[in-house]
Phi, psi and omega in degrees: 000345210250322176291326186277345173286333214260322177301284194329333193287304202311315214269322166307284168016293196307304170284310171311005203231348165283313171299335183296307210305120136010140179277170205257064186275161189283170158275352191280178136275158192228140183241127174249141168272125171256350165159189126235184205269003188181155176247004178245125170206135185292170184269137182184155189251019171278221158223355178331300203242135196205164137238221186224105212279136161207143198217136169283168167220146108233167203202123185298323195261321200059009168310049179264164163097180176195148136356074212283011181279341168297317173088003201255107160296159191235317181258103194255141191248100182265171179248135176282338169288343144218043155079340170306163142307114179306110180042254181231161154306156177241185228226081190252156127347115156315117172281141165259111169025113185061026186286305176223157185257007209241341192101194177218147138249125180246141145260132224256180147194124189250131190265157148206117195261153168315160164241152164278182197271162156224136190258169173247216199024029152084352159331135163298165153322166156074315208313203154208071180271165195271356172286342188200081212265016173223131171229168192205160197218171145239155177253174182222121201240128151231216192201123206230086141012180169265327186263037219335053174272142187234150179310140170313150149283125203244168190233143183249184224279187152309094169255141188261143132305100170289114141271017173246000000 
């Protein structure tokens, strides 16, 4: 009896001090889609319409972000119809250096302003003809660290385009 209270004592210890200690994140950054605020938006090359991306983030090291005097995107938006870049890169903040030896979790919120319909028989963008009054995308996001590891990719649900 006297060996096993003082072992039961060693192996709790063990275990409280396995829960304090921090999860075991990669260096790689990780992105989760957790949704967006809306599935509709008129079409446009503008800013009328927009909705709102939201996204976790994590990273073992936290080397996310940049500098903006650096000017280097970090966060890429494709339009799945066509494999491009969504309007532009975007920009996260630089986390700063020895913020956690533990990783960073950021929760995200992406601005994504309207696009236009893309039609097929050579119609232009932007139009608005009535043979074709919905056009709909996914956006597809990842993310590229400083130490220039990149993110798993993530996809957001079905978003439609009103084009008339």
């Amino acid at each position: 009896m006297q060996i096993t209270a003082p072992l039961l004592s060693c192996l709790f210890i063990l275990l409280l001090a396995a829960c304090v200690q921090g999860p075991n994140l990669s260096e790689i950054p990780a992105l989760e889609y957790q949704g967006i605020s809306k599935d509709t938006m008129d079409q446009g090359s503008g800013t009328a319409d927009f909705l709102t991306l939201f996204l976790h983030i994590e990273d073992g090291d936290g080397d996310i972000g940049n500098d903006q005097e650096d000017g280097t995107f970090n966060l890429f938006v494709f339009d799945s119809r066509t494999g491009n870049l969504y309007d532009q890169a975007n920009l996260i903040p630089k986390v700063p250096e020895g913020v956690s030896e533990k990783g960073v979790f950021i929760d995200m919120e992406l601005t994504v302003f309207e696009t236009c319909c893309l039609f097929p028989d050579n119609i232009p963008p932007c139009e608005s003809p009535d043979l074709y009054p919905l056009d709909s995308l996914t956006l597809d996001v990842y993310l590229i660290d400083r130490a220039g590891n990149q993110s798993n990719t993530v996809s957001t649900e079905t978003i439609y385009l009103r084009c008339n």
